[in-house]
Backbone as a chain_set.jsonl record, in Angstrom:
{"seq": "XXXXXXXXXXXXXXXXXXXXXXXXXXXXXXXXXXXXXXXXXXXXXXXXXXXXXXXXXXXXXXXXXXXXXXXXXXXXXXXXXXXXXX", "coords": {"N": [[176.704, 233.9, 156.177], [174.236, 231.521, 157.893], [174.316, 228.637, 159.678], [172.017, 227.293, 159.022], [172.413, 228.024, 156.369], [174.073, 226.441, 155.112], [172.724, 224.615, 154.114], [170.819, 221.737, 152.062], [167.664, 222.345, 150.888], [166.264, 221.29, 148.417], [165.444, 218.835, 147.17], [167.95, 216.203, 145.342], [168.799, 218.256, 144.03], [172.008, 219.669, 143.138], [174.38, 220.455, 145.504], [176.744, 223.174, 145.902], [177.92, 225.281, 147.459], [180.713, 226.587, 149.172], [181.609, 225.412, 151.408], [183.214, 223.751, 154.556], [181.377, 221.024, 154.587], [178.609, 219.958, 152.55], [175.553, 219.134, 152.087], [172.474, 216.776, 151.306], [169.821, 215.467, 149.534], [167.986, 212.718, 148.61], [165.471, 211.268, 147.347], [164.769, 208.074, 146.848], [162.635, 206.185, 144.365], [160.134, 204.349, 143.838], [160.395, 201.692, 141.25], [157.797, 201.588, 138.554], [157.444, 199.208, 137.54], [158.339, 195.697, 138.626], [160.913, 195.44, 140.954], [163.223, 197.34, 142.996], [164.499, 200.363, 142.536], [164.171, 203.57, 140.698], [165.655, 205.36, 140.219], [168.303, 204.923, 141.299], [170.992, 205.565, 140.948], [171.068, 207.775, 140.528], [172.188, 208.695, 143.002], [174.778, 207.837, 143.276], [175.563, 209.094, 140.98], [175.928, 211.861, 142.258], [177.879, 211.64, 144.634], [180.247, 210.542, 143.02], [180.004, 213.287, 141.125], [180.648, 215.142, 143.589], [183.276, 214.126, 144.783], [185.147, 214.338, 142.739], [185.007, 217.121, 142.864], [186.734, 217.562, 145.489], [185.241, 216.656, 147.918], [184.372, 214.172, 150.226], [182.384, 210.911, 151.048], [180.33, 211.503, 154.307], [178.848, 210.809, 155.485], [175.974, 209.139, 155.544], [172.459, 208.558, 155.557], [169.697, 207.307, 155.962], [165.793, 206.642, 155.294], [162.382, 205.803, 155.43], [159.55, 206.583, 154.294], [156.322, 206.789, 153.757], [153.483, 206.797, 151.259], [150.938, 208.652, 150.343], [150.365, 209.792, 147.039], [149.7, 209.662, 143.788], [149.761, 206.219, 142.945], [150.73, 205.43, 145.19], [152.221, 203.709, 147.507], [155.848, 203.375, 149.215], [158.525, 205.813, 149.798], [161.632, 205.901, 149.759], [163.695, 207.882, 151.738], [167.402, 209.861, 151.585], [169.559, 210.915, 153.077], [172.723, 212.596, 152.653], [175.82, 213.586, 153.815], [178.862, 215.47, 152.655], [182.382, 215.849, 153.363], [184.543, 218.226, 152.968], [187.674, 217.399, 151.419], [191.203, 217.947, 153.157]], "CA": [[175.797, 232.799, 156.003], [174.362, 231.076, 159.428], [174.686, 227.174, 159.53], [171.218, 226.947, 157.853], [172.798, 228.818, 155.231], [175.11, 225.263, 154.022], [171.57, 222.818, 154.053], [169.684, 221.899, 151.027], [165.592, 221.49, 150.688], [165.358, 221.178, 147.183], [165.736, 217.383, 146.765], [168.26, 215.939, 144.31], [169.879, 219.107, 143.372], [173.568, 219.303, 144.198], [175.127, 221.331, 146.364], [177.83, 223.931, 145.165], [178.555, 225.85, 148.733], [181.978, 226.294, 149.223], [182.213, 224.979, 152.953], [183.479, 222.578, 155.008], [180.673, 220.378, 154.498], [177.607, 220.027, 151.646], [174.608, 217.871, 152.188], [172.316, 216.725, 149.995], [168.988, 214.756, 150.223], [167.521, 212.228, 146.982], [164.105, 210.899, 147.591], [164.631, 206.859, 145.884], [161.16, 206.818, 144.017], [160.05, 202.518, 142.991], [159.832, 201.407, 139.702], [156.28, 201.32, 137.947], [157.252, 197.918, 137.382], [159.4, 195.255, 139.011], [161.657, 196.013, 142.181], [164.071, 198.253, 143.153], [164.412, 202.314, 142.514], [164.311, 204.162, 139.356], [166.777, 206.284, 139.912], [169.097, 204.863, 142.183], [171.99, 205.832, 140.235], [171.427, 209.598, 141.07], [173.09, 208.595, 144.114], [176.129, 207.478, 142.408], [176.351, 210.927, 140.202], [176.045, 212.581, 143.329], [179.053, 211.16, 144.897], [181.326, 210.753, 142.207], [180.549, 214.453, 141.372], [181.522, 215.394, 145.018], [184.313, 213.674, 144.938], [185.735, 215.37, 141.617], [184.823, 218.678, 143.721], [186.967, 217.491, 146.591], [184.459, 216.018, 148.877], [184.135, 212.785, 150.223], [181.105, 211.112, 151.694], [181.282, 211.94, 155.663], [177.736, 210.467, 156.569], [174.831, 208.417, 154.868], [170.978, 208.279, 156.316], [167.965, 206.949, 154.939], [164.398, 206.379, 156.048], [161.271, 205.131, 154.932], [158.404, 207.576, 154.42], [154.59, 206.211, 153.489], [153.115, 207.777, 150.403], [149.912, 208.583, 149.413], [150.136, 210.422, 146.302], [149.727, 209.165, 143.15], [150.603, 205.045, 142.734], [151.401, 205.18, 146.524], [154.007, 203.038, 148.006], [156.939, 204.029, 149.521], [160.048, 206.25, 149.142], [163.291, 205.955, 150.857], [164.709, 209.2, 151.664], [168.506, 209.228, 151.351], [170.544, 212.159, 153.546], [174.839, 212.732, 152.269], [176.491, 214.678, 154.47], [180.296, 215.25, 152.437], [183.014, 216.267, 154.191], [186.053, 218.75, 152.404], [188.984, 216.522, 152.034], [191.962, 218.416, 152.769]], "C": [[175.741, 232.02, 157.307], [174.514, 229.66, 158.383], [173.065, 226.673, 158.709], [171.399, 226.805, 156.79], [173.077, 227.092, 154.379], [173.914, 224.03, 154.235], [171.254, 223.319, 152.621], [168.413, 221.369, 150.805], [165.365, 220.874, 149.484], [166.46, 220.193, 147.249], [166.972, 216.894, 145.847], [169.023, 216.822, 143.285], [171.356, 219.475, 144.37], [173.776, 220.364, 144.626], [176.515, 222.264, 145.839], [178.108, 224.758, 146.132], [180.427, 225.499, 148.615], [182.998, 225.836, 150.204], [182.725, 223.908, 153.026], [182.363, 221.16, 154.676], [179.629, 220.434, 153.454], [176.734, 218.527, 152.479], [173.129, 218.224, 151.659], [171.079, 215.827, 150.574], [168.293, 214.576, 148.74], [166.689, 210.818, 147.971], [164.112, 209.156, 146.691], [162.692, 206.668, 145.511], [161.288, 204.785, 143.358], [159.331, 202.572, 141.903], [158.551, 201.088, 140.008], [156.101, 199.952, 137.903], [158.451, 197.111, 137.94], [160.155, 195.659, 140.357], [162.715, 196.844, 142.029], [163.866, 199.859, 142.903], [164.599, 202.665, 141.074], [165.162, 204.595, 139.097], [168.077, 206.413, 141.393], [170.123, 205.412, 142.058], [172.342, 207.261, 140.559], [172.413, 209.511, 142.324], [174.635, 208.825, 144.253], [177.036, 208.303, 141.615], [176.298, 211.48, 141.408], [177.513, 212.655, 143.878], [180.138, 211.311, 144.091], [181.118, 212.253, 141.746], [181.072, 215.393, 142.696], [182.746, 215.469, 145.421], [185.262, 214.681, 144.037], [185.88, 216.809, 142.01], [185.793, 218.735, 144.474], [186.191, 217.041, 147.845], [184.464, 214.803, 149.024], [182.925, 212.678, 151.308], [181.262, 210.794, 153.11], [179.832, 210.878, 156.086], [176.616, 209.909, 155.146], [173.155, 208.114, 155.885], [170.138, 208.124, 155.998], [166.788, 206.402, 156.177], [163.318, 206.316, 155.498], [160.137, 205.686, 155.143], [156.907, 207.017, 153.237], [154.388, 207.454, 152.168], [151.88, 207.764, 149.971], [149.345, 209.239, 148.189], [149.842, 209.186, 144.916], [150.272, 207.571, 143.023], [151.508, 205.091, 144.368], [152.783, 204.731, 146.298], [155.134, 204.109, 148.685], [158.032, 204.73, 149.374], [160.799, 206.084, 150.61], [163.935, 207.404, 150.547], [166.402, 209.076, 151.791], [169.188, 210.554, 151.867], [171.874, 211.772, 153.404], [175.239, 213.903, 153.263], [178.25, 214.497, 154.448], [180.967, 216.35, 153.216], [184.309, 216.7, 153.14], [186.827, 218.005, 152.476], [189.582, 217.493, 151.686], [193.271, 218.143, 152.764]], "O": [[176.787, 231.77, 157.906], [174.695, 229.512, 157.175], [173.059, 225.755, 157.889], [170.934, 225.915, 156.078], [172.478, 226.675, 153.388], [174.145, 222.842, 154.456], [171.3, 224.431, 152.097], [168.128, 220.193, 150.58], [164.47, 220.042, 149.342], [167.68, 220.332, 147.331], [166.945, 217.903, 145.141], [169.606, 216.514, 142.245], [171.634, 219.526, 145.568], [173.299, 221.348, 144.062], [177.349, 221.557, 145.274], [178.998, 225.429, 145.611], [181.081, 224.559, 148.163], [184.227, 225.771, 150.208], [182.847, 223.099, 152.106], [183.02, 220.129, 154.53], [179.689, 221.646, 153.245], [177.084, 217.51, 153.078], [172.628, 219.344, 151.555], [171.096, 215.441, 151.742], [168.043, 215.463, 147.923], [167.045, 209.945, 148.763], [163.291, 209.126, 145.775], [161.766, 206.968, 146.265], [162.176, 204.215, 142.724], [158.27, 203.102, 141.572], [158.089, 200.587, 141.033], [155.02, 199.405, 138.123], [159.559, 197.635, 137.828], [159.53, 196.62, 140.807], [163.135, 197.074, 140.895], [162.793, 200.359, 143.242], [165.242, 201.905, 140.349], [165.694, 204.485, 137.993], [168.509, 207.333, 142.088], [170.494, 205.949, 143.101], [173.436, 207.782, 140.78], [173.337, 210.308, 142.483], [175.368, 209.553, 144.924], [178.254, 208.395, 141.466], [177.518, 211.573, 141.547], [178.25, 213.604, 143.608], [180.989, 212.155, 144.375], [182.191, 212.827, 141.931], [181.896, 216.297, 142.559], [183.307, 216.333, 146.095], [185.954, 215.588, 144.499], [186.74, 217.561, 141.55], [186.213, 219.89, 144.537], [186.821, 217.173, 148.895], [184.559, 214.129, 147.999], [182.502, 213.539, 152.078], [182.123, 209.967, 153.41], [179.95, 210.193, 157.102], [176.637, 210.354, 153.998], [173.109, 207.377, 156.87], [169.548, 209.118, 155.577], [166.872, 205.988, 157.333], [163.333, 207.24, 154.685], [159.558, 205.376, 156.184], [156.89, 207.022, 152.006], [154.905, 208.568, 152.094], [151.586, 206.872, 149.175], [148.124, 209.347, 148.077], [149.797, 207.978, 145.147], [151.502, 207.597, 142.987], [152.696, 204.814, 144.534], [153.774, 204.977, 145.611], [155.162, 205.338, 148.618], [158.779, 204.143, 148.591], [160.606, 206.126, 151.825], [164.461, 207.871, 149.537], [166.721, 207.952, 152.176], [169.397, 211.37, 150.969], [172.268, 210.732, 153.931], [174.788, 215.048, 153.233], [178.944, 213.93, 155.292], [180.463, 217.397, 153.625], [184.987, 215.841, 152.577], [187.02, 217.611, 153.626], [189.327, 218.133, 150.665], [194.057, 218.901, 152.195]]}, "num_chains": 1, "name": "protein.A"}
């Protein structure tokens, strides 16, 4: 497996590689109504299942991407990059 091999595209689904490293990428999507994220919390299962794996979180990166699909507005992208604890 090259070093491509241990990325993941598909959003929000976890990582199960067995390397040194996993990383992970969850799209925060804003409530229909009111402030904040819908599903911030995915974040949170993310992590704490990581952790339970042996991973801890090595790196955090977010960024702010324009939307014009449906009900615009913005998403915050959210890059994890955990690190094996050994």
């Amino acid at each position: 497996m090259g070093l491509l091999g241990s990325f993941n595209d598909e959003e929000g689904k976890v990582n199960s590689n067995a390397g040194k490293y996993r990383v992970m990428q969850v799209v925060l999507r804003e409530k229909f109504v009111g402030k904040g994220s819908k599903n911030f919390s995915e974040i949170e299962d993310i992590c704490n299942q990581q952790y339970a794996e042996g991973y801890r979180l090595h790196t955090f990166a977010q960024s702010t991407a324009g939307s014009t699909g449906l009900g615009g507005g913005d998403r915050t992208v959210c890059n994890l990059a955990f690190e094996k604890m050994e």
